[in-house]
C-alpha positions in Angstrom: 0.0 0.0 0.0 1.1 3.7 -0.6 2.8 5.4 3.1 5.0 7.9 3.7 8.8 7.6 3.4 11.3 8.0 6.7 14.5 10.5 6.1 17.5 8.6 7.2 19.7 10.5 9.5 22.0 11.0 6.6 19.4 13.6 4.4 20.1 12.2 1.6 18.7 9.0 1.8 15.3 7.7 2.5 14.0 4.6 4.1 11.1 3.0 2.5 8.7 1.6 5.1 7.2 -1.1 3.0 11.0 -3.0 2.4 12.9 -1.1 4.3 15.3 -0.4 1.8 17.4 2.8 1.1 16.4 5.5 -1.5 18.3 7.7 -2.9 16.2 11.1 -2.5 17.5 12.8 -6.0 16.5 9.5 -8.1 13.4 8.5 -5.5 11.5 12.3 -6.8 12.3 11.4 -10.6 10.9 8.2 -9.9 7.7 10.2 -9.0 8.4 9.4 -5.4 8.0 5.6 -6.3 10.2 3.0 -4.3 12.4 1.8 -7.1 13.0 -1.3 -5.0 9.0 -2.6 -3.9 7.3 -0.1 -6.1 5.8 1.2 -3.3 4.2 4.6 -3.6 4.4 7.3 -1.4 1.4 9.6 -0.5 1.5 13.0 -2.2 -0.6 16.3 -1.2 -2.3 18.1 -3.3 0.1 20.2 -4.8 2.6 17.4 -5.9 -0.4 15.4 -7.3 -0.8 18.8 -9.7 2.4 18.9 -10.9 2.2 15.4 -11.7 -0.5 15.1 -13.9 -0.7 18.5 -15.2 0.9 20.0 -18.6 3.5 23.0 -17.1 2.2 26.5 -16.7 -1.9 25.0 -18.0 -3.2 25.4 -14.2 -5.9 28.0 -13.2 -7.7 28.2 -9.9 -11.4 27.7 -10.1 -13.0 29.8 -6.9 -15.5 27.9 -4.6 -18.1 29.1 -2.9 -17.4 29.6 1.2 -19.1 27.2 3.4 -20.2 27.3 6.9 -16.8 26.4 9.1 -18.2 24.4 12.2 -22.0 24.2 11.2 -22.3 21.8 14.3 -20.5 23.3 16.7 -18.4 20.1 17.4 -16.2 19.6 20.3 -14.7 16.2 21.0 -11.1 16.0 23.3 -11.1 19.5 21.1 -13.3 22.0 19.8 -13.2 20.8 15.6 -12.4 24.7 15.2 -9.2 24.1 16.6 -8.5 20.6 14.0 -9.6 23.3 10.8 -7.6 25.8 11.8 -4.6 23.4 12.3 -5.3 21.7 8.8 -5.4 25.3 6.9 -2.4 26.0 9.0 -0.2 23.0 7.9 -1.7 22.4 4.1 -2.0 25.9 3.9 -5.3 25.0 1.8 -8.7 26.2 2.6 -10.3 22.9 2.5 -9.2 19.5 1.5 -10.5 19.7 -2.3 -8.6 21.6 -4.9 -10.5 22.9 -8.1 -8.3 23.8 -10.9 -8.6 24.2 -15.2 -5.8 22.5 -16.3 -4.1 20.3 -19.3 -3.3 17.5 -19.8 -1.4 15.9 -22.6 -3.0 18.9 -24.2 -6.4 17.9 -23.2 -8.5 20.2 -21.2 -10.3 19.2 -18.2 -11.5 20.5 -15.1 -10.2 18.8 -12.1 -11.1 18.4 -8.1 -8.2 16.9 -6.2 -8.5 15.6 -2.6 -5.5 16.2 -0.1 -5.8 13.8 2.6 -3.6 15.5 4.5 -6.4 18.0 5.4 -8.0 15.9 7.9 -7.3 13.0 6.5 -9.4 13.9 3.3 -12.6 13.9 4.9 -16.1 15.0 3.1 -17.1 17.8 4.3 -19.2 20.8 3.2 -16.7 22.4 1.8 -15.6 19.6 0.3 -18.5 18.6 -1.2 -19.3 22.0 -2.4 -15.5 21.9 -4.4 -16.5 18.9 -6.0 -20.0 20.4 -6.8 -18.0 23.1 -8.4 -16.1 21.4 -10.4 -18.4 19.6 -11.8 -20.0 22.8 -12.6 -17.1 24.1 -14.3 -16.6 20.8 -16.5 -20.8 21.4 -17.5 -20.1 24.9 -18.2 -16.3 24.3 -20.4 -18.4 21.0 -22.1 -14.8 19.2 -21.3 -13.7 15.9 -18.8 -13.9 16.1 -15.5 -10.9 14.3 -13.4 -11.6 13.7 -9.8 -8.6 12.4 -7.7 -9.4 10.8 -4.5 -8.3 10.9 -1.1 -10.2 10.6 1.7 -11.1 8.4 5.1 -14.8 9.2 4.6 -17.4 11.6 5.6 -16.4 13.7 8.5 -17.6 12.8 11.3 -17.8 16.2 13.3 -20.0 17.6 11.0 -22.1 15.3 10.8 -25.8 14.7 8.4 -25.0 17.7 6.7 -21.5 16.1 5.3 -23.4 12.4 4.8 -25.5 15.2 2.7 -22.5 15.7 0.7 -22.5 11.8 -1.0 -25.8 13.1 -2.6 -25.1 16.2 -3.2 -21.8 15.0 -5.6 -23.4 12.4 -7.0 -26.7 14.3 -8.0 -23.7 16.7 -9.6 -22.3 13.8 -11.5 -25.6 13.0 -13.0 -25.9 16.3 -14.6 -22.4 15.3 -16.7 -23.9 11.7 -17.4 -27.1 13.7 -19.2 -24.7 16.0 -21.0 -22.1 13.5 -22.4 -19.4 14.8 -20.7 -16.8 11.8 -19.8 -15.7 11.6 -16.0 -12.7 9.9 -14.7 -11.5 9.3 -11.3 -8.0 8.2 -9.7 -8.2 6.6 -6.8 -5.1 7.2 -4.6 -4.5 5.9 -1.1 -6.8 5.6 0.9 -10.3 6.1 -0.6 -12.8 5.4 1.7 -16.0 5.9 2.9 -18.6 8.3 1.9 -16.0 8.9 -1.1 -16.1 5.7 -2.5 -19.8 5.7 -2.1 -20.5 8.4 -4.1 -18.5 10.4 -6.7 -15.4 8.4 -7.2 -17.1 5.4 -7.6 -19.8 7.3 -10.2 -16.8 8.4 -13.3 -16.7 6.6 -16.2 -13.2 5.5 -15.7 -12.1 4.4 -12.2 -8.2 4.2 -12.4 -6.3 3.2 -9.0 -3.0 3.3 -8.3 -0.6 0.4 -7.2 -1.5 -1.0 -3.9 -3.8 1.8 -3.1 -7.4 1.1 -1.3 -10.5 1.9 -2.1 -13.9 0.9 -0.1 -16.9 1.8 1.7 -15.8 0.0 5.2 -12.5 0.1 6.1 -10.4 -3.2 7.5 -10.8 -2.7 10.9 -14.3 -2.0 10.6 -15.3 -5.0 9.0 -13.4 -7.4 10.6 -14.8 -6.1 13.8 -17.7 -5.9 12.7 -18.1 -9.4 11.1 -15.2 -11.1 13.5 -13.5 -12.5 10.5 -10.2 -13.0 9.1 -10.0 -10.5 5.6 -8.0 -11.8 2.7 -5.1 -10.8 2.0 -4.6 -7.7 -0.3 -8.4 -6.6 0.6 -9.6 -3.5 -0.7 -6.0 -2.7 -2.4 -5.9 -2.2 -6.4 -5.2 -5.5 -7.4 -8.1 -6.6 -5.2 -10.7 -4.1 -6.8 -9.5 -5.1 -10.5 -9.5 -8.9 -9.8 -13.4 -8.3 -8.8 -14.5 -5.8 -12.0 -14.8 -2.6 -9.8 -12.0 -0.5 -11.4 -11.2 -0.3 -14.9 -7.1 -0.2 -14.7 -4.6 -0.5 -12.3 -2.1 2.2 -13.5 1.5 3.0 -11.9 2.3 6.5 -11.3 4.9 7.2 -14.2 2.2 5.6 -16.7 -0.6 8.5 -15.2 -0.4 11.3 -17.4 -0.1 8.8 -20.6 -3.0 7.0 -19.8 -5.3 10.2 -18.7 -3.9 11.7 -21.9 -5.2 8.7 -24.1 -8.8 8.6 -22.5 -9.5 12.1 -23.0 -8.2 12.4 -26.2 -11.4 10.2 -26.6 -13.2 13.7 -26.1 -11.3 15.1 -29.0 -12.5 16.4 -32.5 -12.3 14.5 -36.0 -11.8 15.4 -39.5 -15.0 15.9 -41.3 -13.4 13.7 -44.3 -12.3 10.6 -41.8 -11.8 7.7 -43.9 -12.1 9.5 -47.1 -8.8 7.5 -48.6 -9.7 3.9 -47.5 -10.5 1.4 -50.2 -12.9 -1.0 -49.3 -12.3 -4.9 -49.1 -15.7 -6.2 -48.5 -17.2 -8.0 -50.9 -20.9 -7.9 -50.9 -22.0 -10.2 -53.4 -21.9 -14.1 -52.8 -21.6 -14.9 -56.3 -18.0 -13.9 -56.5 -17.0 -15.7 -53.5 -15.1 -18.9 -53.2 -16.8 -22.0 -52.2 -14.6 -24.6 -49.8 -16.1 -27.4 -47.9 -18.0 -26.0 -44.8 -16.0 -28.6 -42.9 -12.6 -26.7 -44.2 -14.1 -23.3 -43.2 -15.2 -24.4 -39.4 -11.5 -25.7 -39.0 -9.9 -23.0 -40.1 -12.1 -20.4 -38.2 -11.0 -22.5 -34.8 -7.0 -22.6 -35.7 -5.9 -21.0 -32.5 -2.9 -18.7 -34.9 -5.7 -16.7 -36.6 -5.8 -13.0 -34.5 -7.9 -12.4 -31.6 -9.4 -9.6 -31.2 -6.3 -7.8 -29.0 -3.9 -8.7 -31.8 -6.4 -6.7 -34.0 -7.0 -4.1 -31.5 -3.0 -3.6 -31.3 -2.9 -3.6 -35.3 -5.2 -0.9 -35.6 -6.0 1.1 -32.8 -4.2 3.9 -31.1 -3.6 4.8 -28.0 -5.8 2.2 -26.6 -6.7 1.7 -23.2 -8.3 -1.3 -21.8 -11.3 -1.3 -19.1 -12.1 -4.2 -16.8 -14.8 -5.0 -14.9 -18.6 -5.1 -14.8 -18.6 -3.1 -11.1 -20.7 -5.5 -9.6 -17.6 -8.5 -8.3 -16.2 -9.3 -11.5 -14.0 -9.4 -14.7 -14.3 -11.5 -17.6 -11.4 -12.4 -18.9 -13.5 -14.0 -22.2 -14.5 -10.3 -22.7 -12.0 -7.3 -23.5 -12.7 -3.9 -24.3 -11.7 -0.6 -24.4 -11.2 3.2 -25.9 -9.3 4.0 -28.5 -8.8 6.1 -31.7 -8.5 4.2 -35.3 -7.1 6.6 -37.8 -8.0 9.3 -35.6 -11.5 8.4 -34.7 -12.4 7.6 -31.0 -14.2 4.3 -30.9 -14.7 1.8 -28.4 -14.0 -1.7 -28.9 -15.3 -5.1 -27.6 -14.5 -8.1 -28.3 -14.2 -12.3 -27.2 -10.6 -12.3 -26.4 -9.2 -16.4 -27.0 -5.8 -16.9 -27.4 -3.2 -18.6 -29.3 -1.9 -21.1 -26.7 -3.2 -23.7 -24.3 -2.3 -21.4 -21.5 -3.9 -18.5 -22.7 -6.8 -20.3 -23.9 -7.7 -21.9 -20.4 -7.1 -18.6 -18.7 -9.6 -17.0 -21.7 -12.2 -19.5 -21.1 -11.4 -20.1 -24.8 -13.6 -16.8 -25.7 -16.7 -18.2 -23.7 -17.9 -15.3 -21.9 -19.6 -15.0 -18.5 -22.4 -12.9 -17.2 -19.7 -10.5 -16.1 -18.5 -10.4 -19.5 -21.6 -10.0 -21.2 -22.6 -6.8 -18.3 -18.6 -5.7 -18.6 -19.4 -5.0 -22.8 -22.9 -3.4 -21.8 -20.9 -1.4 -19.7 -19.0 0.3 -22.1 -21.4 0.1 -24.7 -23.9 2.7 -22.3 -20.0 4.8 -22.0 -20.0 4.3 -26.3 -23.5 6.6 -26.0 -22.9 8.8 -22.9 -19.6 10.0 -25.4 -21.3 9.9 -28.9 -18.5 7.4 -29.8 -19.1 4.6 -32.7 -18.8 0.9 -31.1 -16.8 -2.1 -33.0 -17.1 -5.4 -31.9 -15.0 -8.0 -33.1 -16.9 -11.7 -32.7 -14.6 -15.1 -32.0 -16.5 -17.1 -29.8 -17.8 -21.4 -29.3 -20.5 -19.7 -27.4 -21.6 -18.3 -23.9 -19.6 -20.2 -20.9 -21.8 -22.8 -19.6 -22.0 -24.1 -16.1 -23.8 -23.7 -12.8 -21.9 -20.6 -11.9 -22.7 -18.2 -14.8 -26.6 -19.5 -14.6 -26.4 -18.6 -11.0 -25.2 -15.1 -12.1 -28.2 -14.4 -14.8 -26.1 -16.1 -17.6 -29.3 -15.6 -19.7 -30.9 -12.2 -19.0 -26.8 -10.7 -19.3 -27.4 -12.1 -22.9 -30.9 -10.6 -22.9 -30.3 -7.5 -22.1 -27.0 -7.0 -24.1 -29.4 -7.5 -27.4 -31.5 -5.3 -26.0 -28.7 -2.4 -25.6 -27.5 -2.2 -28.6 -30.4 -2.6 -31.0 -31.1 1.1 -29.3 -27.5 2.3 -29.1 -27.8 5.6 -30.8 -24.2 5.3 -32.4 -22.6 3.4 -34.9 -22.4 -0.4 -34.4 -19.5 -2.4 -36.5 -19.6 -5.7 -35.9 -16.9 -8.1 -37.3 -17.1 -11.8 -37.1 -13.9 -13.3 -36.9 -13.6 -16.9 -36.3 -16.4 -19.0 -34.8 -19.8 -17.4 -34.1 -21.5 -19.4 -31.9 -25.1 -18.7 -30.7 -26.0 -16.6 -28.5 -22.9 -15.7 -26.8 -22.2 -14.1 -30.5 -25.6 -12.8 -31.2 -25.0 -10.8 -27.9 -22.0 -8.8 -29.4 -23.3 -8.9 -32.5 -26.7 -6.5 -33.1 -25.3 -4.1 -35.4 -25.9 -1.3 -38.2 -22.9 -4.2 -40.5 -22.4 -7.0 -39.7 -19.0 -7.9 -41.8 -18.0 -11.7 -41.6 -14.1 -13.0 -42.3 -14.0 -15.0 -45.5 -13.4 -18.4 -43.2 -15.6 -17.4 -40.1 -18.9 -18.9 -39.7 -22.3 -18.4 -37.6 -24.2 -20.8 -36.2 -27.2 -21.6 -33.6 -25.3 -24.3 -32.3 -22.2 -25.8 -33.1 -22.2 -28.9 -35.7 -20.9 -31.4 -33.2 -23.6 -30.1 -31.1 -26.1 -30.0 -33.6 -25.0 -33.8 -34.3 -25.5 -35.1 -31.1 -28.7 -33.5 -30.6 -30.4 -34.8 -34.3 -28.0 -37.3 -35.3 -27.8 -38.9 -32.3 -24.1 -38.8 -32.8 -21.3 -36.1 -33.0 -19.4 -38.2 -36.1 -22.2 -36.4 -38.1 -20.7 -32.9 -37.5 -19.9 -32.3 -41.1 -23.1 -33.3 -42.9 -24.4 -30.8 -39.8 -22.4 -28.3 -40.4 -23.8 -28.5 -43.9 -27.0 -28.4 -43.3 -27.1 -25.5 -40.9 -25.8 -23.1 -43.8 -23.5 -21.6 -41.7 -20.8 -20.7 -44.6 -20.4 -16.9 -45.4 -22.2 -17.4 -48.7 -25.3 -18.2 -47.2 -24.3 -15.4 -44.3 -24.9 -13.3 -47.1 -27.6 -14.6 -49.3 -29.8 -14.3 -46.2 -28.8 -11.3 -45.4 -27.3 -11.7 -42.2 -23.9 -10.5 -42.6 -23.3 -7.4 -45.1 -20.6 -8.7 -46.5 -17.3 -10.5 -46.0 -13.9 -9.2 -45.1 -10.9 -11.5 -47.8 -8.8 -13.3 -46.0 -5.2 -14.4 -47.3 -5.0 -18.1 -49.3 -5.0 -20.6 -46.9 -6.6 -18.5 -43.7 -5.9 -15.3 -41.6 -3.2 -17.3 -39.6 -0.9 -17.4 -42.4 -0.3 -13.4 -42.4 -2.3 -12.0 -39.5 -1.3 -8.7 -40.7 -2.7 -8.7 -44.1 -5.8 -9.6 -42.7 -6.0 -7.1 -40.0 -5.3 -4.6 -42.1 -8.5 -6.1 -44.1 -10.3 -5.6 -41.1 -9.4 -2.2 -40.3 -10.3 -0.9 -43.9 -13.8 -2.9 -43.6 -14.3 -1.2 -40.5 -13.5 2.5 -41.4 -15.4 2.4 -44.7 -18.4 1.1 -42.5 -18.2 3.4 -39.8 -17.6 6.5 -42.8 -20.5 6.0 -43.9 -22.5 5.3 -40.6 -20.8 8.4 -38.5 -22.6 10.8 -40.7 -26.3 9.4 -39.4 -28.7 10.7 -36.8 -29.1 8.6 -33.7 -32.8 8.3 -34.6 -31.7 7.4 -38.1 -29.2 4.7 -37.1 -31.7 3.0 -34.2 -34.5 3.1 -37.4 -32.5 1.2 -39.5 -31.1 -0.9 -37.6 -34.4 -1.8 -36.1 -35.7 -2.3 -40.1 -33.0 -4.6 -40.3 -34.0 -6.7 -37.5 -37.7 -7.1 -38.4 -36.9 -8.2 -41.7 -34.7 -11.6 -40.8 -36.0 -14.5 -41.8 -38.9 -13.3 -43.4 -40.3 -14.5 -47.2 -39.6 -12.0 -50.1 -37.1 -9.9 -47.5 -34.1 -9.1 -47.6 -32.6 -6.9 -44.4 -29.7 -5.6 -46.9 -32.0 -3.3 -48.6 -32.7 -1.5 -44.8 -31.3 1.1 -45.3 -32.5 2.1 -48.7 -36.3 1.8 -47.3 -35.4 3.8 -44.0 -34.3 6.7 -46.1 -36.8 6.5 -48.4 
């Protein structure tokens, strides 16, 4: 966890209290006053934390109201008149929230950073009316808002006027939900508390730093309280990502690199994005090649072809991953993040399998739980808060069987992921990469395109299961596989997918980069022409294009041609 570091007698040294270890002080503040030894992180005040993240010379005060000092009067082994005068004294801060306009990366943002030590970072009126007023000034600039946190909890002394103050904040970071404006917080150590119960848990973006804490009770509270033995590493960053309820674990000296990629999320794009790209696709099934269903489910399993991070790292910029569905879990089936492609912010989700046995066990081969079905919903409600076009990228047997994920809702996750995003009022890319299998696809899958690679297929079942259940026997998984129509032909014949993304002779695997860059042009020609629409427009179409499967004398590729007319 992040403490304070002991001067040795010396002055030039420092001890670090977490492996005791010497530091020298020169190197120990260019290492952003990180043990180099442990990676421990000391605690910084307000001021440091400022010059740390913030561009040189970008910083402007934003004034806050005055509050009431001592609204209660409060007097405990001292008068709490005494304990704010001492704070102001030592922090030579008004109160323990600092509002500042500021830069980062070149971004702007408005910022409200916590100093714990000013009474140990507690909520207060004052407080909460600095937080208020930075979320004010983010509304009123229509940029980010960065909150970092620091804090023990409400303050105790004065009392249901600061338990007020979780409401009040979090009533505040409703209004920038309504007006699209994207919130982050960084948790530092310790955030506690009425904190973490209100505004830092509400952002968009929860990063925490190494080994810092984050919670509503603290250790010796619960363990008192339930009389049992807490696991170790409770509460601390690791903790909190392991269990989906931060989105990235980020060490100091990667801060300002990582804020600078998420805002530039916020950024503008050239009105003629994607005007140079070619498109691959082919759209009619005529001109494509024919091989043996069989073939085509074979090669769209080969564990070589790229998952959806080696695509994501081909084409995407400045990406950063989020975890978690912030209710006790990360999938690690799911993956998904923000990024830019050619300049464009997107966000992308995708079944993340892998090219190992390792990495395959540890990806639940791409079968995704409830957690990762909630974790893309997640960021598919961030995709519309921020007006940004969604790509999802589709490699998947199915959803993950077994007693667990039907005890976590395995089937309304699915549910209510098709519901989502038939109404997302952005662009939705989907590619289909490899296997598509049922609804664990489907649920990724409800798009404005749906572009298939040349060996992917999509199926309600897989053929061996599709065998057993009909043939009586999985040896008839070929003459299923035929049956079902799952080849990309048909894909397109029906009207299911839009078209179908080349792959090289013999199978993505053999040049992964060839057919990522396939991908990439598929997906920028798609979203070029999407990115121009109306939200109403786009959730008309696409709901068009839904009511039209599977009917006679219909075909859901002429949607968008009967929308606009």
């Amino acid at each position: 966890m992040s403490s304070g570091l002991l001067a040795a007698p010396e002055g030039d040294w420092l001890v670090c209290p977490r492996c005791r270890g010497l530091l020298y002080r020169k190197r120990h503040l260019r290492s952003l006053r990180v043990c180099r030894e442990c990676g421990a992180h000391e605690r910084l005040d307000a001021g440091q934390r400022i010059a740390q993240l913030f561009d040189e010379g970008s910083t402007t005060a934003v004034p806050v109201r005055s509050t009431p000092d001592d609204p209660l009067g409060f007097v405990d082994r001292k008068p709490f008149a005494e304990r704010l005068a001492r704070a102001r004294e030592r922090t030579g801060a008004n109160a323990a929230v600092r509002v500042l306009r500021g830069r980062v990366e070149g971004h702007a943002v408005v910022a409200a950073v916590m100093d714990f030590a000013f009474l140990g970072g507690s909520l207060g009126v004052a407080e909460g009316e600095a937080v208020v007023t930075a979320a004010e000034a983010a509304l009123a600039d229509r940029v980010p808002l960065l909150l970092v946190t620091a804090s023990g909890g409400a303050r105790m002394q004065e009392g249901v006027l600061s338990l007020m103050q979780m409401a009040r904040t979090s009533a505040a970071m409703a209004r920038l939900d309504r007006a699209g404006l994207l919130t982050i917080t960084l948790a530092t150590d310790p955030t506690y508390g009425g904190v973490a119960a209100s505004f830092a848990a509400l952002a968009d973006v929860v990063l925490v730093e190494p080994g810092a804490r984050m919670g509503f009770a603290g250790p010796r509270v619960v363990e008192q309280t339930i009389r049992q033995r807490l696991p170790e590493g409770f509460q601390t960053a690791e903790f909190l990502l392991e269990h989906g309820l931060v989105d990235v674990v980020c060490p100091r000296g990667e801060l300002r690199a990582t804020l600078g990629a998420l805002l530039a999320a916020t950024g503008p794009v050239d009105p003629a994005w994607g005007a140079d790209v070619t498109d691959p696709v082919v759209r009619d099934p005529d001109l494509l090649d024919r091989a043996p269903v069989h073939d085509v489910v074979a090669t769209a399993r080969d564990r070589r072809r790229p998952t959806a991070l080696d695509h994501i790292g081909y084409w995407l910029d400045g990406f950063v991953e989020l975890h978690g569905d912030r209710a006790g879990a990360d999938c690690p089936a799911v993956v998904g993040g923000v990024g830019r492609l050619d300049g464009l912010p997107v966000v992308v989700i995708g079944h993340q399998k892998g090219h190992d046995t390792g990495e395959l066990v540890a990806r639940r081969f791409g079968m995704a739980s409830p957690a990762g079905f909630r974790k893309a919903a997640r960021l598919v409600r961030l995709a519309a808060k921020l007006g940004l076009p969604v790509v999802t990228v589709v490699d998947t047997p199915g959803a993950h069987p077994g007693v667990e994920a039907e005890r976590s809702g395995q089937a309304v996750a699915i549910a209510e992921n098709l519901r989502l995003m038939a109404t997302a009022p952005v662009p939705v890319v989907t590619v289909l990469t490899g296997e598509g299998g049922s609804g664990g696809a489907l649920a990724l899958a409800v798009a404005d395109r749906l572009l298939v690679c040349a060996n992917a297929f999509y199926s309600v079942i897989s053929p061996e299961g599709c065998a057993a259940i009909l043939w009586r026997s999985a040896e008839h998984a070929h003459a299923a596989a035929e049956a079902l129509r799952i080849d990309v032909g048909w894909l397109v014949r029906s009207g299911v997918a839009d078209g179908v993304v080349p792959e090289p002779n013999g199978g993505a695997h053999l040049d992964p980069a060839a057919t990522s860059e396939n991908v990439r042009r598929a997906v920028v020609c798609a979203l070029r022409d999407l990115r121009t629409r109306t939200a109403d427009e786009l959730i008309r179409s696409r709901m068009a294009r839904l009511r039209r499967f599977g009917l006679p004398d219909q075909d859901p590729r002429a949607h968008d041609e009967g929308e606009r007319a």
